[in-house]
ROPAVEX-766542 format. One line per 10 residues: number of its first residue (from 1); their letters; for each residue y, x, z of C-alpha. Coordinates in nm, 3 decimals. Example, Ala and Ser with C-alpha at 12.3 -4.5 7.8 and 13.67 -1.06 7.14 Angstrom:
1) AS) -0.450:1.230:0.780 ~ -0.106:1.367:0.714
***
This chain:
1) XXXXXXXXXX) 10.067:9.338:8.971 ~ 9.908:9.146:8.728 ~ 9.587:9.223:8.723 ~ 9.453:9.208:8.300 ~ 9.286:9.564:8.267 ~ 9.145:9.476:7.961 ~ 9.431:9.401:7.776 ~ 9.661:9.731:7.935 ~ 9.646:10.100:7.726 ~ 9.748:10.351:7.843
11) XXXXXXXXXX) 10.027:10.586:7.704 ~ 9.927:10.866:7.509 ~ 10.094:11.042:7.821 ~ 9.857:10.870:8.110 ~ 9.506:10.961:7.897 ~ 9.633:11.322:7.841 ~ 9.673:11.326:8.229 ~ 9.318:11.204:8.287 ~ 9.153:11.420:7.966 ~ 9.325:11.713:8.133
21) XXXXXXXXXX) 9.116:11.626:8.492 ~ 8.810:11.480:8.317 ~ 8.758:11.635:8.001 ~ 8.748:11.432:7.671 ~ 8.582:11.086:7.685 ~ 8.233:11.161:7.466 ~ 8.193:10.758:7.393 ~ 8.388:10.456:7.288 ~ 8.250:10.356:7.637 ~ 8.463:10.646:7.837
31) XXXXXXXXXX) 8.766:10.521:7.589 ~ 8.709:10.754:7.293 ~ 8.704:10.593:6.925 ~ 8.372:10.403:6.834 ~ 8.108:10.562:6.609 ~ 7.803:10.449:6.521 ~ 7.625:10.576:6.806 ~ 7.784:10.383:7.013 ~ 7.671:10.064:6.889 ~ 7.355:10.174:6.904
41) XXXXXXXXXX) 7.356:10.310:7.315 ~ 7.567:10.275:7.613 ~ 7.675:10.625:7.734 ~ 7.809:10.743:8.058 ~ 7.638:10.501:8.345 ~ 7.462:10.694:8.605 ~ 7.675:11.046:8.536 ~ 7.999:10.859:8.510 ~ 7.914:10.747:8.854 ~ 7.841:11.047:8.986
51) XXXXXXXXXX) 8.155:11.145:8.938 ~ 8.362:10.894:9.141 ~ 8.475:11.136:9.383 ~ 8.694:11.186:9.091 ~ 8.940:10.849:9.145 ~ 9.141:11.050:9.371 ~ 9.187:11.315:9.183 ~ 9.268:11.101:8.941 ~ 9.523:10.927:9.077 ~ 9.667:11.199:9.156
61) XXXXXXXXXX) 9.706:11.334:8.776 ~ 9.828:11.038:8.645 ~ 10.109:11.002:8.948 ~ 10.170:11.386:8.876 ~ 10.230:11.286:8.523 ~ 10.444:10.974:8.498 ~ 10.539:10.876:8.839 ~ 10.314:10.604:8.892 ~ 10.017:10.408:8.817 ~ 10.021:10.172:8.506
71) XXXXXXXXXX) 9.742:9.902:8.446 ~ 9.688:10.091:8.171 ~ 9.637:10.399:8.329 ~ 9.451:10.279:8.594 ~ 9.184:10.096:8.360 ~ 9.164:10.442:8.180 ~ 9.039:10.599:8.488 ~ 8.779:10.330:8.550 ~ 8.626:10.353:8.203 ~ 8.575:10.737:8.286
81) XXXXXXXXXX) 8.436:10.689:8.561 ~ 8.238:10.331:8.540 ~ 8.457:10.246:8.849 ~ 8.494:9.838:8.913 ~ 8.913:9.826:8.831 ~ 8.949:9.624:9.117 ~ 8.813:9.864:9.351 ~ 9.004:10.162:9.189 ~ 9.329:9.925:9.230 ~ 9.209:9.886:9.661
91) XXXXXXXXXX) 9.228:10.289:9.647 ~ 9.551:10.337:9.445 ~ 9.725:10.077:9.653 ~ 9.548:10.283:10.045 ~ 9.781:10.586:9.966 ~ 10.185:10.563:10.080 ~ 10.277:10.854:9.801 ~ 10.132:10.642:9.517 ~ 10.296:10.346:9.332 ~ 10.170:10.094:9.089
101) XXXXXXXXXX) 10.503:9.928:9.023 ~ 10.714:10.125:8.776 ~ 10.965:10.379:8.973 ~ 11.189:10.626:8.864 ~ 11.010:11.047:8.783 ~ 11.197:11.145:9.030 ~ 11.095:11.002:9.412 ~ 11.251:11.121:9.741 ~ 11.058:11.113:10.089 ~ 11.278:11.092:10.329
111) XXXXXXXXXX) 11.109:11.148:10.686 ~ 11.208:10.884:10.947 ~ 10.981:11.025:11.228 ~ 11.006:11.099:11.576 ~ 11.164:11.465:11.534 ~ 11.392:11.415:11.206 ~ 11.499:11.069:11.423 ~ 11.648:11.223:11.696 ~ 11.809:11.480:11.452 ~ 11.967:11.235:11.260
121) XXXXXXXXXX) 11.758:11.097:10.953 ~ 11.939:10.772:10.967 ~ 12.258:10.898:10.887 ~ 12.112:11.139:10.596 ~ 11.938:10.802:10.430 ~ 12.268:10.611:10.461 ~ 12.434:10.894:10.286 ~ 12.173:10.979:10.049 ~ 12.123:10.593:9.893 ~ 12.519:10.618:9.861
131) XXXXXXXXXX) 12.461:10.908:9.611 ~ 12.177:10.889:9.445 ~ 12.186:10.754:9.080 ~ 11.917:10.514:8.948 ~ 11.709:10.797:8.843 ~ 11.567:10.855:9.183 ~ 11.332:10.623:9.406 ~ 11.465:10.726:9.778 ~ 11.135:10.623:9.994 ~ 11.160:10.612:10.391
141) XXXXXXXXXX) 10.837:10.757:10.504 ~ 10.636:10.932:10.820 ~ 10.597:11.307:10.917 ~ 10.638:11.528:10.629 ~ 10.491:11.795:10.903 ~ 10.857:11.975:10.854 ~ 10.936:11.902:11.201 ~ 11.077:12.258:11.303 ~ 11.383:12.197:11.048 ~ 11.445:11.825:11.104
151) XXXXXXXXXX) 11.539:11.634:10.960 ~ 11.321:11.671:10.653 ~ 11.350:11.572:10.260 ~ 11.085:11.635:9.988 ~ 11.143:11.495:9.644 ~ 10.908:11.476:9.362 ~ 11.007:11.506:8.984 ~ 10.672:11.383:8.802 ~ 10.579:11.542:8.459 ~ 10.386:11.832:8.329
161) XXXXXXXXXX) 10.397:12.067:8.577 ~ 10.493:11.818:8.863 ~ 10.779:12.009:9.049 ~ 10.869:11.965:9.407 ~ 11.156:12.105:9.657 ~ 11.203:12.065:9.990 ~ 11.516:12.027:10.177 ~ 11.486:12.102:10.571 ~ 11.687:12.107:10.775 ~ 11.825:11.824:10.490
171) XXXXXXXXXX) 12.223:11.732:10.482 ~ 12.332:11.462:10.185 ~ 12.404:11.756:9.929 ~ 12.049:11.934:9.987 ~ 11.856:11.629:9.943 ~ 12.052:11.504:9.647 ~ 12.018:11.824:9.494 ~ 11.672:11.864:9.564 ~ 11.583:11.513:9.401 ~ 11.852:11.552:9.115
181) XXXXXXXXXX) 11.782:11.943:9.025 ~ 11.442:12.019:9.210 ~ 11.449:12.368:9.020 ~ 11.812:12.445:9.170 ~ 11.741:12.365:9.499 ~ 11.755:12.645:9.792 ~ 11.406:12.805:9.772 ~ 11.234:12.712:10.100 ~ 11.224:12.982:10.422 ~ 10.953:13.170:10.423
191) XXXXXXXXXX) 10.619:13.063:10.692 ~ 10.699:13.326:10.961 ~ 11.074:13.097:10.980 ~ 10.885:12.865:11.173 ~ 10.697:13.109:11.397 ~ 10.931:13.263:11.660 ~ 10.672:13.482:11.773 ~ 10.642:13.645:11.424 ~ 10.536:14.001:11.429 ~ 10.438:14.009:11.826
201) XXXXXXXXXX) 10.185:14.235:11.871 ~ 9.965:14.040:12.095 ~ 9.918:13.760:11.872 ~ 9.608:13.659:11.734 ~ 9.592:13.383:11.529 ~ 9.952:13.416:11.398 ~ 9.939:13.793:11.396 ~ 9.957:13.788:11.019 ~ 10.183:13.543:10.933 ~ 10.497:13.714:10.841
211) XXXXXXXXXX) 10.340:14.057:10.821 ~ 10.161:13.978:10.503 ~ 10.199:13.879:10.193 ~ 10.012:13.545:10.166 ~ 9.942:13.589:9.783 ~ 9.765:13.954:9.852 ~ 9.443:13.963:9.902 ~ 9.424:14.329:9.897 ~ 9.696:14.324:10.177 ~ 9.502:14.057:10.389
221) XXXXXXXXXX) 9.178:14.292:10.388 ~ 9.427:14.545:10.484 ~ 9.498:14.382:10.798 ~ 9.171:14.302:10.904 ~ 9.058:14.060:10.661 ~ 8.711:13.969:10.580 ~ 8.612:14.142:10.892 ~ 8.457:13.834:11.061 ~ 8.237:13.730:10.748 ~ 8.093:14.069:10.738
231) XXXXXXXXXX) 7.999:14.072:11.052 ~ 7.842:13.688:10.990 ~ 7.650:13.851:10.752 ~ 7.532:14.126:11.027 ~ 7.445:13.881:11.255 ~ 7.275:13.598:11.079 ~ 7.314:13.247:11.060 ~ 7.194:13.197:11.372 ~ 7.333:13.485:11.537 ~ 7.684:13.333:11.395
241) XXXXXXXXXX) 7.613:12.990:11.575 ~ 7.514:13.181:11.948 ~ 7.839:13.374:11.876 ~ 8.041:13.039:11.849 ~ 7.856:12.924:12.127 ~ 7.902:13.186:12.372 ~ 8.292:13.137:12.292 ~ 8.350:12.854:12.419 ~ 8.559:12.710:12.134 ~ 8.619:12.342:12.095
251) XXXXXXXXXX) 8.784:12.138:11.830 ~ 9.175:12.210:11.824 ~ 9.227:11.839:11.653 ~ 9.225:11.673:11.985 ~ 8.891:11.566:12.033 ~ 8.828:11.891:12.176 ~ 8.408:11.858:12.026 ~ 8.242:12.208:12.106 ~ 8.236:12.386:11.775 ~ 7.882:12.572:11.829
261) XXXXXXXXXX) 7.716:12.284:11.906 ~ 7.857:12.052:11.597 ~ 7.782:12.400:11.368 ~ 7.425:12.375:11.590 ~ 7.355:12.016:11.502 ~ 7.405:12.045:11.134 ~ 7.268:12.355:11.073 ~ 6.907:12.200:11.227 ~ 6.918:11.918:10.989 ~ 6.636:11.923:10.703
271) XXXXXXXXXX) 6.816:11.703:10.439 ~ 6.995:11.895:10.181 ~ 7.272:12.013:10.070 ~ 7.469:12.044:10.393 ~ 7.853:12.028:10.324 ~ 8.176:12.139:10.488 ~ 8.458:12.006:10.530 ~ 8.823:12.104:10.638 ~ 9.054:11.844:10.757 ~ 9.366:12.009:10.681
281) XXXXXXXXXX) 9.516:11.659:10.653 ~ 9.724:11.666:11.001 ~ 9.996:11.375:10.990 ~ 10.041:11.299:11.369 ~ 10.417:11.286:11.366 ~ 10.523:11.672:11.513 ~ 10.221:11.868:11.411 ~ 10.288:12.146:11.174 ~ 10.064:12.411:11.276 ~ 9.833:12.418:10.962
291) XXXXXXXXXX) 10.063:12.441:10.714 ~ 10.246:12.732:10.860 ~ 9.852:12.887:10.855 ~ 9.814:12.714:10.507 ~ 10.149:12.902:10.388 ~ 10.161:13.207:10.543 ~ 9.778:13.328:10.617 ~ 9.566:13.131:10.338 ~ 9.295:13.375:10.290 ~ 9.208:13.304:10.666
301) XXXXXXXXXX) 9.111:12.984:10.596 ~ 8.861:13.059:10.269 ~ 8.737:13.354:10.507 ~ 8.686:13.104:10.793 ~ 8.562:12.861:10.546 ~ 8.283:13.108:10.427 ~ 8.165:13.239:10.788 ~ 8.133:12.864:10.887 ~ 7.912:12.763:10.550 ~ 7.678:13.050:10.629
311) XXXXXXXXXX) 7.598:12.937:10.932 ~ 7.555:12.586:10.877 ~ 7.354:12.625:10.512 ~ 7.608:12.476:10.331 ~ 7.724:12.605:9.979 ~ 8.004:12.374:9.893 ~ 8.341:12.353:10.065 ~ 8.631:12.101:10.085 ~ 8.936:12.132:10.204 ~ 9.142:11.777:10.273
321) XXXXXXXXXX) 9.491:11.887:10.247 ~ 9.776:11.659:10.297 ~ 9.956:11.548:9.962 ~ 10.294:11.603:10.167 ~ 10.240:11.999:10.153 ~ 10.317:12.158:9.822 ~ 10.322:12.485:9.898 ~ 10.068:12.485:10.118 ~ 9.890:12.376:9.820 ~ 9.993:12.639:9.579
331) XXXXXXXXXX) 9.892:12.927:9.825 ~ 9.606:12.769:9.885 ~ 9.487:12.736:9.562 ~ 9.627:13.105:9.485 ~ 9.367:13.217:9.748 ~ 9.031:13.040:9.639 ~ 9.120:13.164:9.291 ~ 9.157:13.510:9.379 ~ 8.852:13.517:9.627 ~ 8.664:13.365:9.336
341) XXXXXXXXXX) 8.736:13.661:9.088 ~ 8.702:13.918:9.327 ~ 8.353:13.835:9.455 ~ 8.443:13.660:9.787 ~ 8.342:13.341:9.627 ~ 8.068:13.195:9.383 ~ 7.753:13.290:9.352 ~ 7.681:13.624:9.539 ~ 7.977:13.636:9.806 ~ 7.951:14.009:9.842
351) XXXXXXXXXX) 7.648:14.090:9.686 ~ 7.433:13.933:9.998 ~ 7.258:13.664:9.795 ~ 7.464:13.375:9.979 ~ 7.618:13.105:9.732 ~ 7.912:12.939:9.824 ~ 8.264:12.738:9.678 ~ 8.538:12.606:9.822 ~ 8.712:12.295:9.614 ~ 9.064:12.134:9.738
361) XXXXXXXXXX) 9.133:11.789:9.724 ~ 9.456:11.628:9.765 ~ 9.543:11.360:10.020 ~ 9.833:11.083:9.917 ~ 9.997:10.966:10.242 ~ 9.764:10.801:10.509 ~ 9.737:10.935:10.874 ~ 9.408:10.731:10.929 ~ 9.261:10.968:10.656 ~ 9.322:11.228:10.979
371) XXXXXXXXXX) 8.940:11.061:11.067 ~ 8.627:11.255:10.958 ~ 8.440:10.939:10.849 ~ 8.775:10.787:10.652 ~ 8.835:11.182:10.532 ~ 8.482:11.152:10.337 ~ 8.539:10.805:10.234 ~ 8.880:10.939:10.055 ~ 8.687:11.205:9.906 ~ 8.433:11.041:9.782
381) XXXXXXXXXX) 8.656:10.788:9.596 ~ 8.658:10.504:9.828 ~ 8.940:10.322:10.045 ~ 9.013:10.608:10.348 ~ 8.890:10.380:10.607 ~ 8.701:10.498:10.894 ~ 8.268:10.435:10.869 ~ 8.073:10.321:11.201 ~ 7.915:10.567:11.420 ~ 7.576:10.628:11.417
391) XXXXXXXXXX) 7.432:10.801:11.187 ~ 7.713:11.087:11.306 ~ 7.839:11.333:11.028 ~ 7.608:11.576:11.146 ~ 7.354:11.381:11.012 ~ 7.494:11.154:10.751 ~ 7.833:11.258:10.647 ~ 8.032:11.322:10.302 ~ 7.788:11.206:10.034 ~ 7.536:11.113:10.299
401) XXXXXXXXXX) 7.464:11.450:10.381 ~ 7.453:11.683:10.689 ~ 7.835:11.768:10.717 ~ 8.017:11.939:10.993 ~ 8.377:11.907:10.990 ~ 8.688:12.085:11.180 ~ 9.032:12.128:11.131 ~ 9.231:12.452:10.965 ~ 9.299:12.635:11.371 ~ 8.900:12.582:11.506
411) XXXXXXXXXX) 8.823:12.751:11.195 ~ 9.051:13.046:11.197 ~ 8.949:13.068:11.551 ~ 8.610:13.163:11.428 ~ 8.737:13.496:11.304 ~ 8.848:13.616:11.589 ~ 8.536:13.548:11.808 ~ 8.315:13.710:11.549 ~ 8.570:14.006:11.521 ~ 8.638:14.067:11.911
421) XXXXXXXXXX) 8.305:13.889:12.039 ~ 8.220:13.580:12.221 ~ 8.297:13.743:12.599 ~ 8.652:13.877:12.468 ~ 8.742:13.566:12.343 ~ 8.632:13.330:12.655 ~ 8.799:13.588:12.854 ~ 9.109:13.410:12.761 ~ 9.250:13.109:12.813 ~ 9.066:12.914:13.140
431) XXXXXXXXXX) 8.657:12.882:13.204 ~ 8.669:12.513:13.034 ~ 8.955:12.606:12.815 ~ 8.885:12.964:12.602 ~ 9.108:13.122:12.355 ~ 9.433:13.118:12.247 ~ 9.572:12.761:12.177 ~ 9.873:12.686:11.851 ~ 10.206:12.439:11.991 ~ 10.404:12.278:11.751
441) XXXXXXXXXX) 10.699:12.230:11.938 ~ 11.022:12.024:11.816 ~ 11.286:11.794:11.918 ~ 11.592:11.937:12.184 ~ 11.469:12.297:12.177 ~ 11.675:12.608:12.058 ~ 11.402:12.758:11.884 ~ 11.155:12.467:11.760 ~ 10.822:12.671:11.606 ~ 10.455:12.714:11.617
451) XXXXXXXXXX) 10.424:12.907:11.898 ~ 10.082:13.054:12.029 ~ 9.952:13.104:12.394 ~ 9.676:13.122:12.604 ~ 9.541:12.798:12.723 ~ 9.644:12.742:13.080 ~ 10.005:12.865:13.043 ~ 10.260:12.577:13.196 ~ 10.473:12.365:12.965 ~ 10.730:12.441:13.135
461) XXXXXXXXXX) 10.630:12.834:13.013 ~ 10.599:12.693:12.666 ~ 10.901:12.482:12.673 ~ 11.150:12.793:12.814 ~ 11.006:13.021:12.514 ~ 11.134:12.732:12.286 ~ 11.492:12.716:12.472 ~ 11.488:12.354:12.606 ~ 11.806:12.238:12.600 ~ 12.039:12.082:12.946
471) XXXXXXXXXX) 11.988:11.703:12.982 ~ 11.600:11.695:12.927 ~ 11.463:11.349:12.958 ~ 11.125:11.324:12.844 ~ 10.861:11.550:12.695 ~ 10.590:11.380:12.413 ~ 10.207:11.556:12.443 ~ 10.009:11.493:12.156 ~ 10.212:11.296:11.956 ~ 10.247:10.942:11.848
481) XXXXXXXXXX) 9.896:10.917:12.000 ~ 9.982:11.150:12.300 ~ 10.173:11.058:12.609 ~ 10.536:11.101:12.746 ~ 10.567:11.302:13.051 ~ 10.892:11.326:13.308 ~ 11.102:11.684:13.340 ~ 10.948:11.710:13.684 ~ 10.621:11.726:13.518 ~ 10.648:12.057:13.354
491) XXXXXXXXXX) 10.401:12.269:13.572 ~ 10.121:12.050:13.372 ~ 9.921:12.397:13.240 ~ 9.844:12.334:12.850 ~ 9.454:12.320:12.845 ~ 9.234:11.996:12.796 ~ 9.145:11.983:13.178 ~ 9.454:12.012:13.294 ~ 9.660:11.766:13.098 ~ 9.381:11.514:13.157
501) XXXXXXXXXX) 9.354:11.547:13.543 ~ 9.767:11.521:13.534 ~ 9.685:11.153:13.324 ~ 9.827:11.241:13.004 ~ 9.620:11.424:12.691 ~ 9.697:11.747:12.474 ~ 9.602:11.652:12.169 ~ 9.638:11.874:11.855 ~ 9.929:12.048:12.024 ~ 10.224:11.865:11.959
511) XXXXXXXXXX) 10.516:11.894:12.223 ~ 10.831:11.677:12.135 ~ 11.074:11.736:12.365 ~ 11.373:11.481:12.405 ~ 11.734:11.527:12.591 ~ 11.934:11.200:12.718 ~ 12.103:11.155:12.359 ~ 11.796:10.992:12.247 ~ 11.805:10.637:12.276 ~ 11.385:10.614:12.446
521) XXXXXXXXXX) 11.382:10.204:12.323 ~ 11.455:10.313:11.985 ~ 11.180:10.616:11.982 ~ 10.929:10.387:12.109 ~ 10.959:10.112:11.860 ~ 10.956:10.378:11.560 ~ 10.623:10.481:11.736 ~ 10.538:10.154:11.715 ~ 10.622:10.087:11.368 ~ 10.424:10.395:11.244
531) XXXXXXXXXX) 10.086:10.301:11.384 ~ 10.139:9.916:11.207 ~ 10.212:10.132:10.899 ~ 9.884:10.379:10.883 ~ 9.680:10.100:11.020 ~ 9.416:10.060:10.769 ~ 9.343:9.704:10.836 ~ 8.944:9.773:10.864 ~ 8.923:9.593:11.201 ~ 9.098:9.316:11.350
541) XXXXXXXXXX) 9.200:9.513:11.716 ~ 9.421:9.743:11.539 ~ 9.536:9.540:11.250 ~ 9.661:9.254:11.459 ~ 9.759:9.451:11.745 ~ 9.984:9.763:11.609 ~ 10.167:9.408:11.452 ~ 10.190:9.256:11.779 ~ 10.306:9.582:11.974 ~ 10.596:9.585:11.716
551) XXXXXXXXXX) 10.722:9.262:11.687 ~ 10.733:9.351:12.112 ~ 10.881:9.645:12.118 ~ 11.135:9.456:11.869 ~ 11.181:9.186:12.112 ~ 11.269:9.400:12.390 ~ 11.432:9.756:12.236 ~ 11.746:9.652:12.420 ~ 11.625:9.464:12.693 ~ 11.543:9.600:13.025
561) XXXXXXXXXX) 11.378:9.420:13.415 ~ 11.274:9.052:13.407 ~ 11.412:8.980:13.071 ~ 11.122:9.221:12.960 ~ 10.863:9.137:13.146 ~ 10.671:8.908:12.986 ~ 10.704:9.134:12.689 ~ 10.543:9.438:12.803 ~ 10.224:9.210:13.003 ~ 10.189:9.114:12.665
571) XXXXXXXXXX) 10.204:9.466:12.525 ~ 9.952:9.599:12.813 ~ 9.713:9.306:12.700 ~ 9.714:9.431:12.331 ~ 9.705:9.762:12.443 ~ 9.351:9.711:12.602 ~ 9.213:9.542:12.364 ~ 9.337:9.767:12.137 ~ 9.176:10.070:12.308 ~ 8.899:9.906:12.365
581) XXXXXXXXXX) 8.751:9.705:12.058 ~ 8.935:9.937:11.758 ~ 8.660:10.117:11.570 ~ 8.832:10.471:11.514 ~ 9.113:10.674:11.740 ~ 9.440:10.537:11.573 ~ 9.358:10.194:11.709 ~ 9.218:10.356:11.963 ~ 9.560:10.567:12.067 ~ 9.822:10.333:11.912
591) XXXXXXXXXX) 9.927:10.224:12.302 ~ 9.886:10.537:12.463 ~ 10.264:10.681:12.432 ~ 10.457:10.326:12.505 ~ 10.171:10.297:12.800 ~ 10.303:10.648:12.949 ~ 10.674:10.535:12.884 ~ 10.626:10.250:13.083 ~ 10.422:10.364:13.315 ~ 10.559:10.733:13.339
601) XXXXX) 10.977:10.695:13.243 ~ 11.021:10.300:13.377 ~ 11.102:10.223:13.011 ~ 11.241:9.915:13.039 ~ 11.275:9.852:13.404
***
């Protein structure tokens, strides 16, 4: 790309995209015609920098729009928002689902991940490119989070209003349909197709999905909605943050952080505002669990949302939601709107004097964003990579303020503890492990699903719900930054204790379970070849050595004993010093899985 800003325009099509985010420019110095005043003055400085945490956003309309990114465009966006081009061109070029090459309207993601793999997303490419015209980009990309009905295809027709479809589980006709006629295609099941467990009676955090409708707020408060927040309101800030406490409840994103004492720690600080955020940005290949909450129980999220603000003194929310979920988006945004109008939201959230908002902001396609520190980066307009710790978010987070931050299930767990109280809810689950605990399981399963359970049930207990299939070989925990464990393994119980004591980790919940039909070299170098993708290149540990694991795991996918060997010392030596010297988790992780293959399986003994 030839970088000239100054001598690209933009189309009238790529400033009505921006106007429509940003409002019309008020000076010849935003990009509006010159008057006199402007000779006179420069407008926009300070305010138009206020307002970079609009670049994203930005991006994102004029992508929506046309399909990509022009110069043009691009330099557009910087004038509005006194951004230096050649920073705004660093963030365009961070996100996979952006281009600033011309493309066709019309762009296909194809997943190529772990679960649509092993179900065949090779051969549905090959077919795919054979019938596609030249009026659709086909792009081979990471977890599109569809993992229950691999393999997966989401195409994207740009224009006013963007439209979308999904095809899962995805032959040659549904994709090419999808990306040809997006508005003909199959309309997607509905959330509770991906919960097997829909309409049990003992579910908790599920217990809605598929029993109401998501776009009814009247029929969430029906079924027990907006409970928990008046309760918050009963109890007090603080009583809210003993409550959370008492529970026992820890971070379901894998780092397993008690949520009382993050909510504890930001609530004490004295700088102001506070903020919250919700990282409802999961890409580890085989997690799926918040969208099916996004899609099929979205007021439990802005209820969450709300209890957790309260108690932490924050009055503006954002939720981080991955640019690969449409309709998660849609309901989403269905749900703030309609909490807004009916009181729930805004000012006076039901009448009690408490102010508070919840804004949604789009990710584009980058796993590392999946970091709290690169998450507020992102938001704020910058390159998603992740910041050095201290100062912690707690103290200095998004917009150097007191943030906490925790994914879309530790929210929604907050309802129920305020709603059955802290002892009810530590009674389940283990003494170091409380609650109930969300699965996304996938791969050679009968029924692949979010499933729920108690923490401290077996995998083998999960895995027999699902319908395992004969010829099991390996099981994945965690994901691409989890571990593989052996069939003989399976009496590993599912809480954070348990799966660390038996050497392996638990993650965000992922459980990827593969038979003998899929080829383990293979998996592990596509493993390998995601983490080189989402590597943001910050630090030299993981930018050099998710490179050097692949070219590895290249050299030796077919190779097995002493023609290996010196292959995977090498791989063991960039594992360390990955683990060791990378500044966030994804560096940190990238050679946990091919560690427990070799280690675990005897890959390539």
């Amino acid at each position: 790309m030839d970088l000239h800003f100054g001598d690209s325009k933009p189309t009238d099509e790529e400033r009505e995209a921006v106007d429509a985010l940003l409002g019309p420019p008020e000076s010849s110095w935003e990009g509006a015609g010159r008057s006199e005043a402007d000779l006179r003055w420069a407008r926009g400085g300070r305010p138009a920098r206020d307002r970079r945490d609009q670049l994203l956003p930005g991006l994102h309309a004029i992508n929506d729009r046309v399909g990509w990114i022009s110069e043009g465009a691009l330099d557009y966006l910087c004038r509005r928002l006194t951004v230096p081009p050649a920073e705004a061109y660093g963030v365009a070029t961070f996100y996979a689902m952006f281009s600033v090459r011309p493309r066709p309207a019309t762009v296909l993601h194809v997943c190529t991940d772990l679960a649509c793999a092993a179900a065949g997303s090779a051969a549905l490419c090959a077919g795919v490119e054979e019938r596609l015209g030249p009026g659709v980009h086909m792009e081979r990309g990471p977890c599109l989070g569809l993992c229950e009905r691999a393999p997966a295809a989401l195409a994207i027709r740009a224009g006013d209003p963007v439209r979308t479809a999904v095809a899962a589980p995805a032959t040659v006709p549904d994709a090419v349909l999808a990306a040809t006629a997006p508005d003909s295609a199959a309309p997607e099941p509905s959330a509770a197709s991906a919960v097997p467990q829909a309409g049990q009676a003992d579910l908790i955090l599920l217990k809605r999905v598929g029993v109401v409708d998501p776009s009814s707020l009247d029929d969430y408060r029906a079924n027990g909605g907006y409970t928990a927040l008046r309760r918050a309101f009963a109890l007090g800030p603080v009583g809210v943050i003993r409550e959370v406490t008492d529970s026992g409840l820890v971070g379901r994103g894998g780092a397993a952080f008690p949520t009382g004492r993050k909510w504890q720690a930001t609530a004490s600080q004295p700088d102001r505002p506070h903020h919250l955020v919700c990282n409802a940005d999961e890409s580890e290949p085989g997690t799926f669990k918040d969208r099916v909450l996004l899609e099929g129980d979205p007021y439990a999220l802005v209820e969450a949302m709300t209890v957790a603000a309260y108690a932490t003194g924050a009055h503006r929310g954002f939720v981080y939601l991955r640019g690969e979920y449409p309709r998660a988006a849609r309901r989403l945004r269905h749900a703030v709107d309609q909490a807004r109008a009916r009181g729930f939201l805004g000012e006076d959230v039901l009448g009690q004097g408490f102010a508070f908002d919840i804004e949604i902001r789009r990710g584009a396609g980058a796993y590392v964003c999946g970091e709290e520190t690169a998450l507020f980066n992102s938001i704020e307009g910058y390159r998603g990579e992740p910041r050095s710790k201290p100062p912690f978010p707690v103290e200095k987070g998004l917009f150097g303020k007191p943030t906490v931050e925790n994914n879309v299930e530790t929210l929604v767990n907050v309802l129920p503890v305020l709603t059955m109280g802290a002892p009810a809810y530590a009674a389940i689950g283990t003494a170091k492990s409380t609650g109930p605990k969300l699965f996304c399981v996938s791969g050679s399963v009968a029924r692949p699903g979010v499933y729920e359970l108690p923490f401290g049930a077996t995998l083998g207990e999960l895995l027999r719900l699902a319908g395992v299939r004969d010829g099991l070989r390996a099981v994945l925990l965690g994901g691409a930054a989890g571990g593989f464990v052996r069939p003989d393994e399976l009496g590993i119980p599912l809480t954070f204790e348990g799966t660390r004591e038996a050497g392996t980790t638990l993650g965000s919940g992922v459980v990827m379970a593969f038979d003998d039909t899929v080829p383990l070299p293979r998996l592990l170098l596509r493993i390998a070849e995601f983490f080189r993708d989402e590597s943001c290149g910050q630090c030299v540990p993981c930018r050099v050595g998710t490179v050097r694991q692949e070219e590895a795991l290249r050299r030796i996918v077919d190779r097995t004993g002493a023609g290996a060997a010196d292959d995977v010392a090498l791989l063991r030596d960039v594992g360390r010093a990955m683990r060791d010297a990378s500044i966030c988790g994804l560096g940190q992780t990238a050679w946990n899985a091919v560690e427990s293959a070799i280690d675990r399986l005897g890959a390539y003994r």
